[in-house]
N, C-alpha and C positions, 0 to 999 in steps of 0.2 A: 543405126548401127548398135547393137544390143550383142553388148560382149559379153554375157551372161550364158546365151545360149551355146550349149558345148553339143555334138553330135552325139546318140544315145552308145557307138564304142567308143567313144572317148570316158562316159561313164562308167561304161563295162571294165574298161580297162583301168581305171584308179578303183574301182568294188574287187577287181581282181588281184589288185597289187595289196590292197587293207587285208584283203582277208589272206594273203600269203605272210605277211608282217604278222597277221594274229596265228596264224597257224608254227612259223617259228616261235613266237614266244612261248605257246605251250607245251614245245618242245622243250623247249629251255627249260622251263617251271617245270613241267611233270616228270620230263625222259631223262634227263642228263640227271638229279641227285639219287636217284637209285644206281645209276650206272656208275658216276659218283663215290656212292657207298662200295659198291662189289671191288673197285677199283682199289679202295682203299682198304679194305678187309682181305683180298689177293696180296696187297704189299708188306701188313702186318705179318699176311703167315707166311710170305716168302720173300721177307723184307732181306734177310742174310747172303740172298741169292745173287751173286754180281749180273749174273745175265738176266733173270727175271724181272730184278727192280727197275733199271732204265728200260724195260720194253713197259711196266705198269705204268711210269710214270710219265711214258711218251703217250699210253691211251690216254692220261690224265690230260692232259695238255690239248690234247684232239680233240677231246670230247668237250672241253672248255671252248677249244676254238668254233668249236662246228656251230655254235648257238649264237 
């Protein structure tokens, strides 16, 4: 009994799961602080705005969440 041995999809499938974990962090790190920045630079210039600021500040929020 050699509980070591795992079936060759059972490896596929945690190689599949890592690189989906590394593929959201890059998102995170690369996509989200430019989106981030636009986000923020929309609410400066249309910060006075009652209906444009809670719509930028709900992208804000999304876009936090989504990572």
């Amino acid at each position: 009994m050699n509980g070591l041995r795992l079936p060759i999809r059972s490896l596929y499938a945690v190689a599949i799961f890592f690189v989906g974990l590394l593929l959201i962090a890059v998102y995170y790190v690369a996509v989200c602080p430019p989106i981030l920045q636009v986000i923020a630079a929309m609410q400066a210039n249309f910060g006075d705005n009652k209906y444009l600021n809670p719509l930028f500040t709900a992208f804000r929020y999304v876009t936090q969440l989504s990572g």
